[in-house]
C-alpha positions as CSV (number, residue, x, y, z in Angstrom):
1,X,11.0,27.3,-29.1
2,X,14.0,27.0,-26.4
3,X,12.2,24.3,-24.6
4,X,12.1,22.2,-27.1
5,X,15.5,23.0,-28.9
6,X,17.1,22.1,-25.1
7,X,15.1,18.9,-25.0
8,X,16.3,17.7,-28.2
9,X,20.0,18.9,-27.3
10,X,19.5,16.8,-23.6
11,X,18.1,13.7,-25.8
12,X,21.3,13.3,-27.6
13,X,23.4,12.7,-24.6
14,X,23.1,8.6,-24.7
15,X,24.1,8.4,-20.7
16,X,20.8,10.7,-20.6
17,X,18.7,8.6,-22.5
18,X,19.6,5.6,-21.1
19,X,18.9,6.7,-17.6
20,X,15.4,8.0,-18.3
21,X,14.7,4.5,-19.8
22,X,15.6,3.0,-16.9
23,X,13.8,5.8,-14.5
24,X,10.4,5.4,-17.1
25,X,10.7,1.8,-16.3
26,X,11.1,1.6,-12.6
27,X,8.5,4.2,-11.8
28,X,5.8,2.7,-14.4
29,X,6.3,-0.4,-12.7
30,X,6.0,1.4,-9.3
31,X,3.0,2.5,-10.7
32,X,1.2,-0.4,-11.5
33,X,2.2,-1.6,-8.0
34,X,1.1,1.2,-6.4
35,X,-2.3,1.1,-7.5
36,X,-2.7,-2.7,-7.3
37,X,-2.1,-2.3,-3.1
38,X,-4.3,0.7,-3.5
39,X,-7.1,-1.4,-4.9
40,X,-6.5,-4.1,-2.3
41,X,-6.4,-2.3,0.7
42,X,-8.9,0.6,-0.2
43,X,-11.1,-0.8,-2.6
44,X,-12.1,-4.1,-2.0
45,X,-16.1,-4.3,-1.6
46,X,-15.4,-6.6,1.5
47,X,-13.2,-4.1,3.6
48,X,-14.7,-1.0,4.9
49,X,-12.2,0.9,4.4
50,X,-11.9,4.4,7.1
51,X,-9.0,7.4,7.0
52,X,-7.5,6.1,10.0
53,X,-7.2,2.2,7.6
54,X,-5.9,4.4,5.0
55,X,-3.0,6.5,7.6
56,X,-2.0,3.1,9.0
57,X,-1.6,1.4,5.4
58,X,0.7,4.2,4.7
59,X,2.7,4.4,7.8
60,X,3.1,0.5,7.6
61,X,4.7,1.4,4.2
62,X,6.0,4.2,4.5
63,X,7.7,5.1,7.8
64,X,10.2,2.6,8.6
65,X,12.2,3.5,5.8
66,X,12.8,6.8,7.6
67,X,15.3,4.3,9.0
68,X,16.8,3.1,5.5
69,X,16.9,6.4,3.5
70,X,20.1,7.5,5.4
71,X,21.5,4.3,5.0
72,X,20.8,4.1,1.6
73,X,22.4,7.4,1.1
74,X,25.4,6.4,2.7
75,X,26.1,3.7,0.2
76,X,25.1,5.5,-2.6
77,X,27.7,7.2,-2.1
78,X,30.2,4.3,-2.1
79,X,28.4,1.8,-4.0
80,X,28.3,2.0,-8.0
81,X,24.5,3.3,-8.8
82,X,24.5,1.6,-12.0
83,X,24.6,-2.0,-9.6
84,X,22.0,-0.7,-7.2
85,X,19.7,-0.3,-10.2
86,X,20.4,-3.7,-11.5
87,X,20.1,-5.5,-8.3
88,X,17.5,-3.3,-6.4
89,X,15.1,-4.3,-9.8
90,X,16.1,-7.7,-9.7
91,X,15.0,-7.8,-6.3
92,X,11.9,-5.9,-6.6
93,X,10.9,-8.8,-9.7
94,X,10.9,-11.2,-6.4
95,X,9.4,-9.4,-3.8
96,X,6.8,-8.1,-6.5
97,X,5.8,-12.1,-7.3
98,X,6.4,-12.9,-3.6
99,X,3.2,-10.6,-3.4
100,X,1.1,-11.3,-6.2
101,X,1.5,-14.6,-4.6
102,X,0.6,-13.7,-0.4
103,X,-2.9,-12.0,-2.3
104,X,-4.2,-14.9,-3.7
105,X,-3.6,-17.2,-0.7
106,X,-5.9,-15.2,1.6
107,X,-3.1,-14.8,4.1
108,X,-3.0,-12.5,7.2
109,X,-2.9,-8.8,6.6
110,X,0.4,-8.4,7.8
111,X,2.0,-10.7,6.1
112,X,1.0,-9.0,3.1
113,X,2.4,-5.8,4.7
114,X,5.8,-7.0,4.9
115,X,6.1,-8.2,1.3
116,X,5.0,-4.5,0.4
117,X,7.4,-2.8,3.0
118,X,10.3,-4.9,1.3
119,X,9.8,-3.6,-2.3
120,X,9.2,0.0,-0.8
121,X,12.5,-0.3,0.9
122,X,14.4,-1.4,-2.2
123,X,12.8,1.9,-4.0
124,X,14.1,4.2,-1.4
125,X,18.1,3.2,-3.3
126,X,16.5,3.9,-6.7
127,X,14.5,6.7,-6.8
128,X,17.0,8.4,-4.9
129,X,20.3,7.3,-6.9
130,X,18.4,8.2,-9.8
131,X,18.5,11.8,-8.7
132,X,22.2,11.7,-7.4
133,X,23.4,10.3,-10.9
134,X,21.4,12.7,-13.1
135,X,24.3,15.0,-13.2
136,X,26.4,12.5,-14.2
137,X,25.1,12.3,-17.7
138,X,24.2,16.2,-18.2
139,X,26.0,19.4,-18.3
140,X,25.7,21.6,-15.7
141,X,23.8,24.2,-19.0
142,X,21.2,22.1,-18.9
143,X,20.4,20.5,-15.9
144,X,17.4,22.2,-15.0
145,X,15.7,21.0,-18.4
146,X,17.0,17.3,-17.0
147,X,15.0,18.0,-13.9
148,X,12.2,19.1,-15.2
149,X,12.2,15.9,-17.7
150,X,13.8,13.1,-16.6
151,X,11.5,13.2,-12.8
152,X,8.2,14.6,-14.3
153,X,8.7,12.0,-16.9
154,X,8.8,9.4,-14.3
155,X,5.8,10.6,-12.6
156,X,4.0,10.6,-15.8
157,X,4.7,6.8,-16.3
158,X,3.5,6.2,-13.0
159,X,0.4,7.5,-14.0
160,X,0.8,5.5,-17.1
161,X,1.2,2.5,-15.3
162,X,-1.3,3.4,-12.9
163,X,-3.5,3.6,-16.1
164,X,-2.6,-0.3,-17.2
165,X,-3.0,-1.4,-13.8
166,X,-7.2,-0.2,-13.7
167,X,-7.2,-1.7,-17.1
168,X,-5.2,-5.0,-16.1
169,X,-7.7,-5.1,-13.0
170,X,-10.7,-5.1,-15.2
171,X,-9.8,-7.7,-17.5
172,X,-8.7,-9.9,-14.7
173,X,-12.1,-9.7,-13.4
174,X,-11.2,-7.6,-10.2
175,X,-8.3,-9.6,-9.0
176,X,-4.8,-7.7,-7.6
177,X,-2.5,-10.7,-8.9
178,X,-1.9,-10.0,-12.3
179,X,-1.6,-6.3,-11.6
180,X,1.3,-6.7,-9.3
181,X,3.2,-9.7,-11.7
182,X,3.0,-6.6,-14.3
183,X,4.4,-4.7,-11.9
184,X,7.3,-7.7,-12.0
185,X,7.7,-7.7,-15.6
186,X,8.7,-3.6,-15.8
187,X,11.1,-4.3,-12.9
188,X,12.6,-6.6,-15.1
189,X,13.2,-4.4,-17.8
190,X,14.3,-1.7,-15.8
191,X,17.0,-4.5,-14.7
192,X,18.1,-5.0,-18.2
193,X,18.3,-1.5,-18.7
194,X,20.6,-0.9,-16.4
195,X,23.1,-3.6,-17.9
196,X,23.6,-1.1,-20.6
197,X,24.8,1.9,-18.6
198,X,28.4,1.4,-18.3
199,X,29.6,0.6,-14.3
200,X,30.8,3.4,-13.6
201,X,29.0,6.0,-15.7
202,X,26.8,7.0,-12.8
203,X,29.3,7.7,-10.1
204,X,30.5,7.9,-7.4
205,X,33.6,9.2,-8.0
206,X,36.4,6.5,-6.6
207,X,38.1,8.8,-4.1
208,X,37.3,6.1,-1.4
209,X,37.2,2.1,-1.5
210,X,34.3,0.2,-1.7
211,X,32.1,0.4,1.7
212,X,30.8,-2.7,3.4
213,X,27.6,-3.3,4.8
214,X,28.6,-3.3,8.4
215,X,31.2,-0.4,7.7
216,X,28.2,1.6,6.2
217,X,25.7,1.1,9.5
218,X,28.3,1.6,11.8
219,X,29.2,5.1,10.3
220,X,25.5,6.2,9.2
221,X,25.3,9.1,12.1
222,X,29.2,10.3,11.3
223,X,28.2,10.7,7.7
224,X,25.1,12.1,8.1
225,X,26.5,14.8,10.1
226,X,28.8,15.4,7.4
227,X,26.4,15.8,5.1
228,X,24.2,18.2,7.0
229,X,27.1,20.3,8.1
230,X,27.6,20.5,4.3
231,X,24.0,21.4,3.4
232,X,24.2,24.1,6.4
233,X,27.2,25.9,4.9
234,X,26.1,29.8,4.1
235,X,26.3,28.8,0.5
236,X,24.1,26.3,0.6
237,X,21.4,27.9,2.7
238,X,18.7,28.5,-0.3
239,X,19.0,24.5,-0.8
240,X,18.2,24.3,2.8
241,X,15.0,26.7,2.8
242,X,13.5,24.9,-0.5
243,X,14.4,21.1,1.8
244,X,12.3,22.9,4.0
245,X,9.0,24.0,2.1
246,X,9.0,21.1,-0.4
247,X,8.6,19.1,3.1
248,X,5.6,20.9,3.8
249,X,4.4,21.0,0.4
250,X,4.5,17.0,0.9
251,X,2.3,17.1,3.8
252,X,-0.4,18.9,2.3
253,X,-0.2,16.6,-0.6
254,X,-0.1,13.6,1.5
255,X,-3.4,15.3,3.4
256,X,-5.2,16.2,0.5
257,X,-4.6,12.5,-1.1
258,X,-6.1,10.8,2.0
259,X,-9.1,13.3,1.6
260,X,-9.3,12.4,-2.2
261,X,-9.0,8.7,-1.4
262,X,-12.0,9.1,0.9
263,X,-14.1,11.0,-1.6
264,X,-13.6,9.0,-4.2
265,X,-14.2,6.1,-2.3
266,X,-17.7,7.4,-0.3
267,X,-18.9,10.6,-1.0
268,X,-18.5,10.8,-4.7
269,X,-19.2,7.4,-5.5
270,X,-22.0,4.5,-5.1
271,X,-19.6,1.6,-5.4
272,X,-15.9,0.7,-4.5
273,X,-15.3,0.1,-8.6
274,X,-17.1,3.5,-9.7
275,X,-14.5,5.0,-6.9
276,X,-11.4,2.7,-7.9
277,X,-11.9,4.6,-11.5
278,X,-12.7,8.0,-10.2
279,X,-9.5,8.1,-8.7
280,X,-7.8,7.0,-11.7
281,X,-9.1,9.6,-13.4
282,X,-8.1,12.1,-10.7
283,X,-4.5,10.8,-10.8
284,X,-4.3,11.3,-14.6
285,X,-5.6,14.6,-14.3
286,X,-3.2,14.9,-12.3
287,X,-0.2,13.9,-14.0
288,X,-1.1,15.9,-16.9
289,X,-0.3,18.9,-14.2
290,X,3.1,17.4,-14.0
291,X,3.8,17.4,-17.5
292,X,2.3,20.9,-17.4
293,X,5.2,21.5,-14.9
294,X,7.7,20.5,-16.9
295,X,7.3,23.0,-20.1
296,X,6.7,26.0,-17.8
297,X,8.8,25.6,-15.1
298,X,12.2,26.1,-16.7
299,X,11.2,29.0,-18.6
300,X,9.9,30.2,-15.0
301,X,12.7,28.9,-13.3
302,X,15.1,31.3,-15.7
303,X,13.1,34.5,-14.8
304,X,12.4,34.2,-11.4
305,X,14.8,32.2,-9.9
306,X,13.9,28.5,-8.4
307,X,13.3,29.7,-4.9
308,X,11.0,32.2,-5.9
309,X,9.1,29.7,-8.6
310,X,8.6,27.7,-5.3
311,X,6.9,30.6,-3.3
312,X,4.6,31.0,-6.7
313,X,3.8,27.7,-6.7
314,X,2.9,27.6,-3.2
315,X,0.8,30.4,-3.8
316,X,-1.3,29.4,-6.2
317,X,-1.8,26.6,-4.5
318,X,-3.0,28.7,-1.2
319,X,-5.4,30.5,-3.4
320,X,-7.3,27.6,-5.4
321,X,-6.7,24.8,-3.3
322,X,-9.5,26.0,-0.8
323,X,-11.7,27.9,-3.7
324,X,-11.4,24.5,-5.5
325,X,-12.0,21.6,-2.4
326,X,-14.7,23.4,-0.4
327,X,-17.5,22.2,-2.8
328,X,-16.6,18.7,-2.1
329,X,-17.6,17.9,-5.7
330,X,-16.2,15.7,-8.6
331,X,-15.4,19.2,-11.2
332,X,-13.6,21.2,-9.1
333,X,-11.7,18.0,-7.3
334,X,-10.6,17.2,-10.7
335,X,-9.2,21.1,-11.8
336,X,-7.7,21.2,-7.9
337,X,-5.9,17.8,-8.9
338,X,-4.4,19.4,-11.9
339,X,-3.6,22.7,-10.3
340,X,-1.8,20.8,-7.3
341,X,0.0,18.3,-10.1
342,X,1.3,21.4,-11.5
343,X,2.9,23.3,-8.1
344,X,3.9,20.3,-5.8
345,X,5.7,18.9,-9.6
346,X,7.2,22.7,-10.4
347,X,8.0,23.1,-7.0
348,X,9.9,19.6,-6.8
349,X,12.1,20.0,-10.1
350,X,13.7,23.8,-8.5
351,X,14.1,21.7,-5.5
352,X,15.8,19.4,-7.4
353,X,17.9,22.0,-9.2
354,X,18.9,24.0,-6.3
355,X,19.9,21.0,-4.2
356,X,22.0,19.4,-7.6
357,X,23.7,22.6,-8.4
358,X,24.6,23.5,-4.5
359,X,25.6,20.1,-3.0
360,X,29.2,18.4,-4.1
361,X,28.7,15.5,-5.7
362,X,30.1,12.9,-2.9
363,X,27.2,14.2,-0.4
364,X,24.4,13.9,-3.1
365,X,23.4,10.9,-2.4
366,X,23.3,11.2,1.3
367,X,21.3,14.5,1.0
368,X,19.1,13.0,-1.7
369,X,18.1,10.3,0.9
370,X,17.5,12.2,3.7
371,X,15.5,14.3,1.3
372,X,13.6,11.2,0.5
373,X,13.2,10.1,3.9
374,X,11.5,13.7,4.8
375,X,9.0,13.4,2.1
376,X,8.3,10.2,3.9
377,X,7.9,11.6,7.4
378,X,5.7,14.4,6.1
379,X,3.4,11.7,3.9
380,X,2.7,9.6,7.0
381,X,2.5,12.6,9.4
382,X,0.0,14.2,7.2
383,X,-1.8,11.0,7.0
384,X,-2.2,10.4,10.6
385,X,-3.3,14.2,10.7
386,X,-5.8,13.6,8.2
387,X,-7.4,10.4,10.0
388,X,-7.8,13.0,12.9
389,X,-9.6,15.6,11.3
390,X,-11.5,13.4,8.5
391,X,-15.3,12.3,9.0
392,X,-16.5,9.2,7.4
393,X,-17.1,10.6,4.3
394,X,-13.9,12.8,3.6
395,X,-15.7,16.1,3.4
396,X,-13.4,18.5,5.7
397,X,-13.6,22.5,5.6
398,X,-10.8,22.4,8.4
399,X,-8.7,20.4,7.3
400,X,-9.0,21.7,3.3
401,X,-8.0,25.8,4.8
402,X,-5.2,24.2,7.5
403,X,-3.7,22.7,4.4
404,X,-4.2,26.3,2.0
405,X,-2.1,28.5,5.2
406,X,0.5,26.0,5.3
407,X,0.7,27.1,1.3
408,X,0.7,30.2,2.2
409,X,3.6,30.4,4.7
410,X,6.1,28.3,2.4
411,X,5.5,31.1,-0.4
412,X,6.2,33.6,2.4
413,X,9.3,32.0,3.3
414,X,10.5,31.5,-0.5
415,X,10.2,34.8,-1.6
416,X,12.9,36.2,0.0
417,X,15.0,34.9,-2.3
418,X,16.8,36.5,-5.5
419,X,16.9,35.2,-8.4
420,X,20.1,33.4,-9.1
């Protein structure tokens, strides 16, 4: 099978293996943190928790780092990524006990908010540099079998540590503490991963000296600019396009997730813990589409092309999504959560791909950011739609077909594209 004959060619590259350890460590532990605030904020029994709770958690989180992801690009692309791994988990080990301790000393909302924002912030330089450096330790052959591993393998141990984190918050007799010091511990050994990735392994290449902080702020917009001009170029314009509907794509996730969270949490369930573990069980579902995404999409990939995978994808999605969410019941949420695992994940690795193979390598960490900071922008925007068009109890026909034709005109835009 050529699937697996290219995975076990891609596992011998050590560079490769090294990075997904560090990528399966730093998103487990993102993970486990994730669904610890998720608990705290949505499923306490003494919050009464509404969409418009839920849109303001996220844009608290969320959208003030569509301020940092440009500046994190910038120095991504002067800074050695193998450092911001090391220090950017070393850091996330103290803001992550920083938190654990803020939950148990019944402090102010807000203050708890901050402590989150800070660890979000410091993921916007990993997740994204651990795109940028992927080709680094890959050969061009097979970097769409990276993609579609190295990513969907990180999304999986999110799940994972999603997984630990309901059985963590169980043992610990409902309290979001030791979740989030588990988180701390994974951060850790992401950290000492990193130390065994040589320095410069990763990139980027030295044509320029070392930027400075103040150096990097001051010439954000002039590099940006740059960088877009670059993604603009004719050659580049399919990597454009697929920016574009993976966007969109984001925003119906993000809307669908808010009406999940609100399902889970009133219509489907009696308590905030039967919900809490209805939800897990949606997000595992979930990330089995993901791993479903990664065994069919490169052989997909290969025959149709990646922009035209994307416009399939977004099909399907326009088809089932509505046939599956209009009941408003727990079977068919649970098959629409695979289904939408599978096209927003196969959709995001030829993303990936097309951007990797089209964009020189001393603009990929710029575009990877601003990349990161639109899936941001669409997230929170699609929240704050949600919160609009959500009743009490989640269950929205409008908002469930809005959400299927904006599927339906990203595979409308996509498929006007050959296969390359």
């Amino acid at each position: 099978m050529s699937v697996v004959r290219d995975l076990r060619v891609l596992l011998r590259f050590r560079g490769f293996r090294r990075l997904l350890a560090l990528r399966l460590l730093s998103q487990g532990a993102d993970g486990v943190y994730q669904i610890a605030l998720a608990a705290y904020v949505v499923f306490s029994p003494e919050k009464e928790t509404s969409a418009a709770a839920i849109a303001s958690a996220m844009a608290v989180l969320l959208l003030p780092y569509s301020l940092v992801g440009p500046f994190a690009g910038v120095l991504l692309d002067h800074w050695r990524r193998r450092q911001v791994f090391l220090y950017g988990n070393l850091l996330r080990v103290l803001l992550a006990c920083a938190t654990a301790v803020l939950m148990v000393s019944h402090v102010p909302d807000w203050l708890f908010y901050v402590a989150a924002l800070c660890v979000t912030a410091v993921n916007r330089f990993v997740l994204a540099g651990l795109s940028a450096a992927l080709p680094r330790v890959v050969d061009a052959e097979r970097l769409v079998m990276a993609n579609s591993l190295s990513p969907t393998a990180g999304t999986l141990a999110a799940s994972v540590g999603g997984g630990l984190a309901f059985v963590v918050r169980l043992v610990a007799t409902d309290s979001d503490a030791p979740v989030v010091l588990l988180s701390a511990a994974l951060y850790l050994g992401a950290a000492l991963t990193a130390l065994s990735l040589a320095p410069d392994l990763l990139g980027p290449d030295r044509g320029s000296p070392p930027l400075r902080l103040r150096t990097a702020l001051a010439g954000t917009t002039r590099d940006l600019m740059a960088a877009i001009r670059h993604l603009a170029e004719p050659t580049r314009r399919e990597a454009a396009w697929a920016l574009t509907a993976m966007t969109l794509m984001r925003f119906c996730y993000g809307a669908l997730l808010v009406l999940v969270l609100m399902l889970c949490r009133y219509a489907l369930s009696s308590t905030p813990q039967e919900g809490l573990a209805l939800l897990g069980l949606a997000l595992g579902i979930s990330g089995a589409g993901f791993f479903a995404a990664a065994v069919v999409t490169p052989w997909m990939a290969k025959r149709l092309g990646p922009g035209r995978w994307i416009a399939l994808c977004a099909a399907v999605a326009a088809v089932l999504e509505p046939a599956l969410g209009l009941p408003f019941a727990t079977a068919p949420m649970l098959v629409a959560a695979f289904v939408l695992g599978l096209v927003t994940q196969g959709a995001k690795i030829s993303t990936d791909t097309i951007v990797q193979s089209t964009v020189d390598d001393g603009f990929r960490g710029r575009i990877f950011s601003v990349y990161d900071v639109l899936f941001n922008v669409a997230f929170v925007g699609a929240a704050g739609v949600a919160a609009l068009m959500l009743p009490p109890d989640g269950r929205s026909a409008t908002l469930v077909v809005t959400v299927a034709v904006i599927y339906a005109a990203v595979a409308a835009a996509m498929s006007r594209f050959e296969h390359q």
